[in-house]
C-alpha positions in Angstrom: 113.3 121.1 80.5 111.5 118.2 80.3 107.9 118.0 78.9 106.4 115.5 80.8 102.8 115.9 82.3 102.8 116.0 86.0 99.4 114.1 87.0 97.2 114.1 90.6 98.7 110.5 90.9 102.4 111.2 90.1 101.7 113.8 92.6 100.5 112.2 95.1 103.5 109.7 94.3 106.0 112.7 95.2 104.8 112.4 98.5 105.8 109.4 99.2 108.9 107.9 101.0 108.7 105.1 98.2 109.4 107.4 95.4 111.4 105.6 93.2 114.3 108.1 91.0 115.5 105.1 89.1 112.6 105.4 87.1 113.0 109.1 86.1 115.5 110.8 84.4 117.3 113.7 85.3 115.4 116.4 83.2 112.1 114.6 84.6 113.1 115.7 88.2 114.0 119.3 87.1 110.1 119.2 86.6 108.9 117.3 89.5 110.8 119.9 91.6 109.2 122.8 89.8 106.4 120.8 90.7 106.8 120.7 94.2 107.5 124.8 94.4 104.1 125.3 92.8 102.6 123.1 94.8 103.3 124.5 98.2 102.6 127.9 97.5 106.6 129.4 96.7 105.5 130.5 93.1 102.3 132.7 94.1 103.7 133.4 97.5 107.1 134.8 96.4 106.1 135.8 93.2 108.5 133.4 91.4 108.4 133.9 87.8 108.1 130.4 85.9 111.3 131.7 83.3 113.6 132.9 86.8 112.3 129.3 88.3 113.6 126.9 85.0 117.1 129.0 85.0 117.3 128.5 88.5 116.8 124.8 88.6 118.6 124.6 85.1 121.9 126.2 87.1 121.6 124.0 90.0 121.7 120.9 87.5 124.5 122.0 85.6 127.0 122.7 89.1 125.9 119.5 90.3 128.9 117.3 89.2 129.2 113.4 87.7 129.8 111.8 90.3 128.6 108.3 92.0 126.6 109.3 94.7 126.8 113.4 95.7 125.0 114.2 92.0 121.9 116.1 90.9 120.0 112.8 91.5 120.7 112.5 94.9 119.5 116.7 95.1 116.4 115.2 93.9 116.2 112.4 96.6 116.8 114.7 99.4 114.7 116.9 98.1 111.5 114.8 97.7 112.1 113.6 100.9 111.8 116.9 102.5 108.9 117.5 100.8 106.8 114.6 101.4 107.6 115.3 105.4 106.3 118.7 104.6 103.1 117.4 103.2 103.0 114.6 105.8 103.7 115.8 108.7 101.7 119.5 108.2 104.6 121.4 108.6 102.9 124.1 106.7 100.7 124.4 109.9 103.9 124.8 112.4 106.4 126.9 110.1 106.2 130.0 108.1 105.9 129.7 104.4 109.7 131.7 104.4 110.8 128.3 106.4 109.4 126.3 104.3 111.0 128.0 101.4 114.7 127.6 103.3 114.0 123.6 103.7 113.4 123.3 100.0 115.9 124.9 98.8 118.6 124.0 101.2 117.9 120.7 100.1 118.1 121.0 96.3 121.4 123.4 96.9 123.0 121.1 100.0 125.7 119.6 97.8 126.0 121.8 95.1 129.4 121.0 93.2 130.6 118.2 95.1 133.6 116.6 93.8 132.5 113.1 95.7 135.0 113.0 98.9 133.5 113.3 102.7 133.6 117.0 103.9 136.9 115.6 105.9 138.5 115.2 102.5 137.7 118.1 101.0 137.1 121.0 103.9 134.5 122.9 101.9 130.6 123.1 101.1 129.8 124.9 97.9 126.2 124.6 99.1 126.8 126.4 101.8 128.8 129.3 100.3 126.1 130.6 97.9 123.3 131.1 100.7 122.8 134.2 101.6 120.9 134.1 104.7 122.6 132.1 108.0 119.2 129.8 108.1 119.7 128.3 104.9 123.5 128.0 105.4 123.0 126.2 108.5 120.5 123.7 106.9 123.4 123.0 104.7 126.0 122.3 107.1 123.7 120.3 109.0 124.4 117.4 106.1 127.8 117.0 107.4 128.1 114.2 109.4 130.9 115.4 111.8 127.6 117.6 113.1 125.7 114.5 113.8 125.9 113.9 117.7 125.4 117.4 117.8 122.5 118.7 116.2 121.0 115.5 117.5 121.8 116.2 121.0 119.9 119.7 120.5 117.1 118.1 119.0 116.6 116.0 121.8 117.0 118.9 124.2 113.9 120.7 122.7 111.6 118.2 122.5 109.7 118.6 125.3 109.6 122.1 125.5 109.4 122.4 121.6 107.8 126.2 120.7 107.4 127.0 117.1 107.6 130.7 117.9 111.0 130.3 119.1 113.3 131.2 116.5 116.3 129.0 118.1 113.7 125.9 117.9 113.0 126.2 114.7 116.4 126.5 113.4 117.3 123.2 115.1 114.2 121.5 113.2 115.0 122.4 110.3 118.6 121.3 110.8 117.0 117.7 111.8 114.9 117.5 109.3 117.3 117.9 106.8 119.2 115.4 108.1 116.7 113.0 107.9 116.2 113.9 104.1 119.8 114.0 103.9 120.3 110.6 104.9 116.9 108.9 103.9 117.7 106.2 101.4 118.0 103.4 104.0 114.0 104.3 104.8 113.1 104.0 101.0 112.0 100.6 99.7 114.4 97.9 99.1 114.9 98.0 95.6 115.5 101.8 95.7 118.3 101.7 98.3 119.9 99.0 97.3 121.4 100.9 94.2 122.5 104.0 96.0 124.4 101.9 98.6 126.0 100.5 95.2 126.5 104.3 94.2 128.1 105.2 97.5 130.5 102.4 97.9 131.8 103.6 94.5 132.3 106.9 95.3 134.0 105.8 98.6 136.4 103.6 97.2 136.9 105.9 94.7 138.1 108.4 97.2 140.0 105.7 99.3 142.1 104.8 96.2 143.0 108.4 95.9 144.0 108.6 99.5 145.5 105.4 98.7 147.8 107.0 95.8 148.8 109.9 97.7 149.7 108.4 101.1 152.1 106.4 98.6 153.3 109.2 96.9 154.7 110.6 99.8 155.7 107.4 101.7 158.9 108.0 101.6 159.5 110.2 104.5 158.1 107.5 106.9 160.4 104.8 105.7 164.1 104.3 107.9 166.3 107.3 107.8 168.9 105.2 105.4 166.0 104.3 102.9 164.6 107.9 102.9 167.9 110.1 102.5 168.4 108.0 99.0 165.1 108.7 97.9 165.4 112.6 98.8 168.7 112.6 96.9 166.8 111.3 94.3 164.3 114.0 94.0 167.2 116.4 94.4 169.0 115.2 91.2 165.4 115.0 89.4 164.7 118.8 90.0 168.0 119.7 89.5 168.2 117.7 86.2 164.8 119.8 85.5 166.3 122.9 86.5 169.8 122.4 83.9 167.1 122.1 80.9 165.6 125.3 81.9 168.8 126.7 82.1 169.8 125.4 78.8 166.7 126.1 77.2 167.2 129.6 78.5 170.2 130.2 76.7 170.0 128.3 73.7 167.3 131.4 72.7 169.5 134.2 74.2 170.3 136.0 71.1 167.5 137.7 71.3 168.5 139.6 74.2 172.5 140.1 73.0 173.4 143.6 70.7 171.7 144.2 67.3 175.3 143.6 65.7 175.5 140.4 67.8 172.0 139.3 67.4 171.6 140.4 63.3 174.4 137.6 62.2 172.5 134.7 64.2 169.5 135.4 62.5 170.3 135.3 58.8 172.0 131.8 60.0 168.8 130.7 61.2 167.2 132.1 58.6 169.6 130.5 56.2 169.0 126.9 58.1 165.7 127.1 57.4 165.5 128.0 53.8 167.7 125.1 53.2 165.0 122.1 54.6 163.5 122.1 51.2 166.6 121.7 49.3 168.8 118.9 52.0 166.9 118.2 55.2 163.6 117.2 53.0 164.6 114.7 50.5 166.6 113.0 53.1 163.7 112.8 54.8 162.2 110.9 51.8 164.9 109.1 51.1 165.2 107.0 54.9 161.1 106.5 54.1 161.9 105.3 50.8 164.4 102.6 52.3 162.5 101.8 55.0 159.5 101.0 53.0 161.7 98.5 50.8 162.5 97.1 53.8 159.9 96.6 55.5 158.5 94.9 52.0 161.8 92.7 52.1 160.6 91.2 55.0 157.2 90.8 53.9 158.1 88.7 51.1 160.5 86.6 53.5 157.2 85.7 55.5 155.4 85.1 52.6 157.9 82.5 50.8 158.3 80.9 54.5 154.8 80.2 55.3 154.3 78.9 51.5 157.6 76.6 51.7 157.5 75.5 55.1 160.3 73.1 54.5 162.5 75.6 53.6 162.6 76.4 57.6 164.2 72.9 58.9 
């Protein structure tokens, strides 16, 4: 983990909706978000060792995958985010440190070995899977954007009446506010955004020229009856070919499974083909190189006398 020294200004900076994570690299942010569990209380409250902590954070930055956008820098975005509304809204004065602890982490875990297609595309959330309790898995699945309308319209139902004692209250602010983390780039300054809309158009073209590819791949079955039926009896003779070399394969080595008194005479012939490379199949070997070489030269010199006579060519 990175050494760096984590200042009163840089964390005051950490607070901020302007953070800027182009200027930080990726072991940097593994510290900053240590940083931000001592700061609110986690490590003293919980009794978090420092060593358990590093591992932890360690782990979460090796599962998150190289991909455009869904990576461990975007972790770190969504995480900051949700911090600096902690700290700016005094959400430590409405919700319980154990709350606060589920917001945190449900950010830094939320897309936890994300291959870089929409949930759509892939139907799972790895994020999801390895919380144990149901308030930190439903944190999670609040990033998928199919819940949007949703968990909005429940937001909005609460407001007025909005009791922080009431644990079904609760739940639904936390699901808001991680979606707001979740999807806070396009509040961040200009110069910040601008590169992770770069990032996700990437990875969304990268996924749409996979979907591309494989609605192609199987194309065939959409096309007119009389252009389809070739291309199946295609396939057909392809896995049949496929399945005659397994076949043949299959019993070009069957002597193994014949009698000993069949089997035994096969062998010393194989045997006897093989001692016999050194004495034939070797020096012919040599021999086709040998010619080749004095070829090749042959042709060589041709070049050579052409390009110093270039008469000689009309």
């Amino acid at each position: 983990m990175s050494q760096v020294q984590v200042t009163d200004e840089i964390r005051e900076y950490l607070m901020k909706p302007s953070f800027d994570n182009w200027q930080w690299d990726d072991s940097e942010m593994m510290v900053l978000i240590r940083q931000m569990y001592i700061d609110l209380g986690f490590v003293s409250t919980f009794n978090i060792e420092m060593g358990v902590l590093h591992r932890w954070l360690y782990e979460i930055y090796r599962h998150y995958n190289n991909v455009p956008f869904h990576n461990f820098k975007h972790c770190f975005m969504v995480t900051q985010m949700m911090y600096g509304l902690i700290c700016l809204i005094g959400l430590q004065n409405i919700f319980e440190p154990i709350d606060l602890l589920i917001l945190v982490t449900a950010a830094v875990c939320h897309d936890l070995d994300h291959p870089g297609y929409n949930n759509a595309y892939q139907k799972i959330n790895f994020g999801a899977s390895v919380f144990g309790g149901d308030g930190g898995k439903r944190c999670i699945l609040a990033t998928d954007m199919a819940k949007h309308s949703e968990i909005l319209s429940n937001f909005k139902d609460i407001i007025s009446t909005f009791d922080p004692k009431n644990k079904e209250h609760k739940t639904i602010t936390r699901e808001i506010l991680m979606k707001v983390s979740d999807i806070s780039n396009e509040a961040r300054p200009m110069e910040v955004s601008t590169q992770w809309v770069d990032c996700l158009l990437e990875e969304f073209f990268s996924q749409l020229s996979l979907l591309i590819l494989k609605a192609s791949d199987v194309s065939n079955e959409a096309r007119p009856m009389e252009v389809a039926d070739m291309w199946v009896e295609c396939l057909f003779e392809e896995y049949f070919h496929q399945l005659d070399l397994i076949l043949i394969k299959t019993a070009d080595i069957s002597n193994e499974v014949r009698p000993m008194e069949v089997a035994e005479p096969w062998l010393e012939c194989l045997l006897e083909e093989y001692f016999i490379q050194d004495d034939i199949i070797v020096p012919v070997k040599q021999a086709l190189q040998y010619y080749t070489d004095m070829q090749n030269a042959l042709e060589e010199e041709k070049k050579r006398q052409k390009t110093n006579n270039p008469k000689t060519s009309h």
